[in-house]
Structures are given as structure tokens and as C-alpha cells.
N, C-alpha and C positions, 0 to 999 in steps of 0.2 A: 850153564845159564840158559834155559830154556824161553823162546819166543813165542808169545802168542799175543792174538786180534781179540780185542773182544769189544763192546761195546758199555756208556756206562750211564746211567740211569735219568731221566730228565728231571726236577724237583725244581727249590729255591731255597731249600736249608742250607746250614752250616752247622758241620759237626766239627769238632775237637776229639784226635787219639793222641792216645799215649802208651809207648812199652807195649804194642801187641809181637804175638809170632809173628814169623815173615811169613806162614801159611796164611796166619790171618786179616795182615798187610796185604797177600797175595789175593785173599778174598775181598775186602774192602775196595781194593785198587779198580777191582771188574765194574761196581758198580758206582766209585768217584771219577772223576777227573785227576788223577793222579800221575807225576813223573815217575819214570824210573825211579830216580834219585830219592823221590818222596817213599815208595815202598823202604825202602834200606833204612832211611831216616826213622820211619816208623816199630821197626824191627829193630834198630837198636836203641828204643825208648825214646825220640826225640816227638814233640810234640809238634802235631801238621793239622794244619786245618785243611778240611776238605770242603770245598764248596762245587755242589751241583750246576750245571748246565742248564739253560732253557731248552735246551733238545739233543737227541741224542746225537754223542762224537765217538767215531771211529779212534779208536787206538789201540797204540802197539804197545804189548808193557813187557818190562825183563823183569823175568822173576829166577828167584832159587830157591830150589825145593830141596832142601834134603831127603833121603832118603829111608832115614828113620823117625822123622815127625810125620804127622797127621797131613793126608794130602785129599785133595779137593777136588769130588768130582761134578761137573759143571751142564749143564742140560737147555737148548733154547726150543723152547715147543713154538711154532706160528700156523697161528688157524686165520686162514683169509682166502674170500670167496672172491675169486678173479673176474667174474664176470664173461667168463671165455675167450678165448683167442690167448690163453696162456703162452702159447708159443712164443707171442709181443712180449709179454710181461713178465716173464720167468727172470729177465736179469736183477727186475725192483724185489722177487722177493730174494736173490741170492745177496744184494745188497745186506739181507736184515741178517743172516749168515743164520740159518737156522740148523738144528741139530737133528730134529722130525721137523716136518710141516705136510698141514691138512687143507689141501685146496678144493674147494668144492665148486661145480662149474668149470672143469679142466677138462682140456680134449685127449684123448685117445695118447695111449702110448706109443701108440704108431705116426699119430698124427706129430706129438713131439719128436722123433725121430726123423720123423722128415722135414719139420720146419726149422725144429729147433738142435738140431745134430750138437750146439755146444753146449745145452744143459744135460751135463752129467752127473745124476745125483749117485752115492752109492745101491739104491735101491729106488724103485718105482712099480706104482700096484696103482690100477685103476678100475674101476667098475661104473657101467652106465649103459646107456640102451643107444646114446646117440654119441658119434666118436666126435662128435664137436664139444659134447657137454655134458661130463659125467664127474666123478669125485674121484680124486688125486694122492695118495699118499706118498710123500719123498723123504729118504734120509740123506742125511751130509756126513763125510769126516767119518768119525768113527763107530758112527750108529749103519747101523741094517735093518730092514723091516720085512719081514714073509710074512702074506696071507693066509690064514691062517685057512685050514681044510674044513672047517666047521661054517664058514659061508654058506647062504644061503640069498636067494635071489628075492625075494618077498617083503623083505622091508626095504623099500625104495629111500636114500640109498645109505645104506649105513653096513660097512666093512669091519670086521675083527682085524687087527694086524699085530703081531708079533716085534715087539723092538729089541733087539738087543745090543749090547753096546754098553761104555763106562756105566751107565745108570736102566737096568732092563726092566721093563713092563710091559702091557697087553693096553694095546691101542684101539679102541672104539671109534673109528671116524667117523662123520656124521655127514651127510647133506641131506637133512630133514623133508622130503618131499611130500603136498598133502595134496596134489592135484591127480594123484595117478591112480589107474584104477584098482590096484592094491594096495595102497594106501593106509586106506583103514579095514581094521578088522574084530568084528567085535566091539565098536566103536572105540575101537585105541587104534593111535596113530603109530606110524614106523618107527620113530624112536623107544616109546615104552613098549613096543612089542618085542624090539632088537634085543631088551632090556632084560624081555626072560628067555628070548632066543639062546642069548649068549651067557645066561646065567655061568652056567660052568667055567665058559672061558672067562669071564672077569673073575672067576673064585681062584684060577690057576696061578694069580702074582697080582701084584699093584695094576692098578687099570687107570688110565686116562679116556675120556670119555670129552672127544673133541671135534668142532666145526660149528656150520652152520642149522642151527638148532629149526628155524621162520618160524620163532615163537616167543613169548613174552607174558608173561600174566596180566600184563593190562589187557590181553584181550580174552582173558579167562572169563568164562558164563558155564552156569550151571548144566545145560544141556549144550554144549559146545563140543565136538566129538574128540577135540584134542587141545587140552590145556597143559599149556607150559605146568603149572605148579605142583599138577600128578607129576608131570616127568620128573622134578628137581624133590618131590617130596620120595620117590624109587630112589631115583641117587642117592639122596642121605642114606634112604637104608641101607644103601651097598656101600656105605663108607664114603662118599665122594661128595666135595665139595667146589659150588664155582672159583675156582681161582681170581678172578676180577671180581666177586663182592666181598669176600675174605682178604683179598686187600686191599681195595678201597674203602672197604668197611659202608657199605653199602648194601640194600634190601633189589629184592628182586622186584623189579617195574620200579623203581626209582634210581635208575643208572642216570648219570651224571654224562657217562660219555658213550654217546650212540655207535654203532658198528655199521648200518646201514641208513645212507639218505635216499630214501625209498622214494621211486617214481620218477622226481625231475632232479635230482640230485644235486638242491641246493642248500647250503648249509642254513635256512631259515625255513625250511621246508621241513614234509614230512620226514622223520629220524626215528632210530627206534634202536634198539639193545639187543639183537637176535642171536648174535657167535659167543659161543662159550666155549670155556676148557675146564671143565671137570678132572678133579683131582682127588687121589686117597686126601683124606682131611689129614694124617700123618705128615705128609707135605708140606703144608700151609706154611710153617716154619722155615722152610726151606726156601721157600718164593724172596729171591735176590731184587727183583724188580719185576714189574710187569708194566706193559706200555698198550695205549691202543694208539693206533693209526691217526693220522692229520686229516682233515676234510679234504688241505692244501694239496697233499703229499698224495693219497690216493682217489681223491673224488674228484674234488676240480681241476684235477690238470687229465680226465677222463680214463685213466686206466679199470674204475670200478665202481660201482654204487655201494662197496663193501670198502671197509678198511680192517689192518688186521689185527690181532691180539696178540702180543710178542709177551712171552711168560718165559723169564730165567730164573733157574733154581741150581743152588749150590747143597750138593749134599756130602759131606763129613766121613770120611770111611778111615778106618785104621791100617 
């Protein structure tokens, strides 16, 4: 009988199962509010109603796996821009118990070692010009992440990274920067330039294409030297789709739920949609839940002007 933590999804529904596997009990369970006893029930055909949470709750669930049915393997991506002095804040995001996470705005991996000696990720890569505030890549548990050698210092800041681990892909992070003097080139900004940078490496395996993007089509113009809707209109061609408008079902510049409260960082203030996590469209199916962050939880009680993007994906192997 194997233990594991996971977390399970925020809603207002009520569903009704009946007669599933206990793999599939086992999946259910991650993103219900579910007992122990309630997985077993449902695995031996007993009908349980599951009702969703107003936010998310920590749990522990027992499950059994056999060893020759279909087993499940489980992925929590979180893209969230700390705002700096990550040192402080590294416990809020180990709370979210992520499996990668893309922090953009993080200090030095030195500077974590010496302030923050208890954050031990399996893996940590950073890149940036200033050691207070550059971008972040972490893995947890059972993922690993290497740099990959194809980096290049010219798109300001956007890193390839290598994941590997129960579910492996090629990691594009992102901290979108338009203020520096490399910036732009050829009037394309660092993101669509990284784009045919790293053509090759996102053709080597499934790519994720994650962070904070400081762009949005609502502020797309026709002579504007860097519009979000080029960059999201390259991704589709590479096969890659936002994971937060695919499942909210939602269009690009009409997000429902903001990522940053820009400026004075209040919830009636300026807002806007900027952090994305680009995914193979393949995936889409896969996305168990996805969550963005509280106003409450990361803005006003001052950790950031950013809140973050929590994306769980369960995928099916034999």
C-alpha cells in the first residue's frame, strides 16, 4: 500500500462514479476530496459522490497499485514570478509541492545557498546579469533538470533545460525581458527570437514553453516591436498550446483570471494575464487541473505582484 500527498482541485461541482479501476479511483482521488476508504469503495463498484472544495486541501491518500494494471504517471509544473528575495519565499512555493517550477525574478544560486541553505531542490539552474534577480529553474522528487549546452546569452532571459524524470521533456523557461539592450533584434523580441534559437532543441522531445511571458495581446499594434499574438501564433506552429486558455476555455486578452497586479498591487487595480505555460497540444487531455494563484494568498499579504500557475497532468502509461 503505497503513500502519497497530493493535492486536489478547487471547483463547486458534484460528480457521481461508479465501478472504476482502482488505477482510476487512484486518479480521480488526486483531483477530488476523497477518503482512503472512498478510493476502495469506488474500485469495488460502490457509487460515491465526489464534491469539490472551495480551495485547495492538502491530502494524504492510500492507494494500491497493482503491478500489472495501468499505472499513472503524475507531473505538477508552477510558473511564478517571486518578485525577488526568493530566499523569503521559497517555503510558499514548496507548499504548492511542485514537480519543475519556473521562477523568474530569483536570486543567484549562490545567493540561495547562503541564505536559504534549507531549500533543496533536486536540481537548480539559473541565469541572469544580476545575483539578486535573474530566472530560476527547480526540480522536486523525482524529476532532474540539466542546462542544456545549446544556451546562449542573447535572448534576455529565456534558458533550454532538460527534464527528465517519470514524465521527460525539453523545458523552455522564460522571463520575457523588453528593457535591455539586446532585447530586440530585427524588431523581434527575446521570446520569438529564442524560438528559432532553440528550434532544434524543442524538435528533440515534447517541449514546455514556461514563465513569465510581460505580454498580452491586448497590447498588440501593428508597428509595436513585440506582440504577444506573433509569439502564441510560432507556438501553435510548434505544436504548443496555452494550458490556462485550453482549460478554461478562454481566448487570449480575455483571461478571466490575472497573473499580475501591476504597479500598486491591488485587487481593483491595474491586472493583466502575462505567465503562461505552453504545452504539446497532445497534452491538453492530460491536464488533471490547473489553478492560478489568490490575490489573498500571493499579493496581498506582500510576497509578489505575481501569482502563480499550478498545471497537473496525469499521463497513462502501460
Amino acid at each position: 500500500m503505497a503513500r502519497t500527498d497530493r493535492w486536489c482541485e478547487p471547483s463547486g461541482a458534484v460528480r457521481k462514479v461508479v465501478g472504476l479501476s482502482l488505477q482510476r479511483a487512484q486518479a480521480i482521488s488526486i483531483r477530488w476530496m476523497v477518503l482512503p476508504d472512498r478510493i476502495e469503495q469506488m474500485a469495488a463498484g460502490i457509487a460515491v459522490d465526489l464534491v469539490k472544495g472551495s480551495c485547495c486541501y492538502r491530502m494524504t491518500m492510500l492507494a494500491i497499485i497493482p503491478d500489472d494494471e495501468t499505472r499513472w504517471r503524475w507531473m505538477r509544473i508552477v510558473t511564478w514570478n517571486c518578485h525577488m528575495a526568493f530566499h523569503r519565499k521559497y517555503e510558499q512555493l514548496l507548499a504548492l509541492r511542485p514537480d519543475v517550477a519556473v521562477i523568474p525574478e530569483c536570486g543567484s544560486i549562490d545567493v540561495l545557498r547562503q541564505r536559504a541553505p534549507d531549500f533543496q531542490p533536486t536540481s537548480a539552474i539559473w541565469i541572469g546579469d544580476s545575483e539578486r534577480k535573474g530566472l530560476g529553474v527547480f526540480s522536486f522528487g523525482s524529476y532532474r533538470a540539466e542546462q542544456s549546452n545549446l544556451y546562449r546569452d542573447n535572448c534576455p532571459y529565456i534558458v533550454p533545460v532538460k527534464i527528465d524524470g517519470p514524465v521527460e521533456f525539453n523545458l523552455l523557461a522564460v522571463w520575457a525581458c523588453h528593457a535591455k539592450a539586446n532585447s530586440f533584434e530585427t524588431r523581434l523580441g527575446p521570446l520569438r527570437r529564442s524560438l528559432d534559437l532553440y528550434r532544434g532543441f524543442m524538435g528533440e522531445r515534447s517541449t514546455v514553453v514556461a514563465g513569465d511571458f510581460n505580454d498580452n495581446v491586448r497590447w498588440d499594434k501593428p508597428k509595436r516591436l513585440n506582440n504577444h499574438g506573433m509569439n502564441v501564433s510560432e507556438l501553435q506552429k510548434r505544436g504548443l498550446v496555452s494550458a490556462y486558455h485550453q482549460y478554461r476555455d478562454e481566448e487570449q486578452g480575455a483571461e478571466l483570471e490575472p497573473t499580475i497586479y501591476w504597479r500598486d498591487r491591488k485587487v481593483d487595480g491595474p491586472r493583466y494575464h502575462i505567465d503562461y505555460c505552453f504545452i504539446p497540444a497532445g497534452w491538453t487531455k492530460s491536464i488533471a487541473s490547473l489553478t492560478v494563484g489568490s490575490f489573498d494568498d500571493w499579493v496581498g499579504n506582500g510576497l509578489s505582484d505575481h501569482v502563480p500557475i499550478i498545471i497537473d497532468l496525469e499521463f497513462k502509461s502501460s
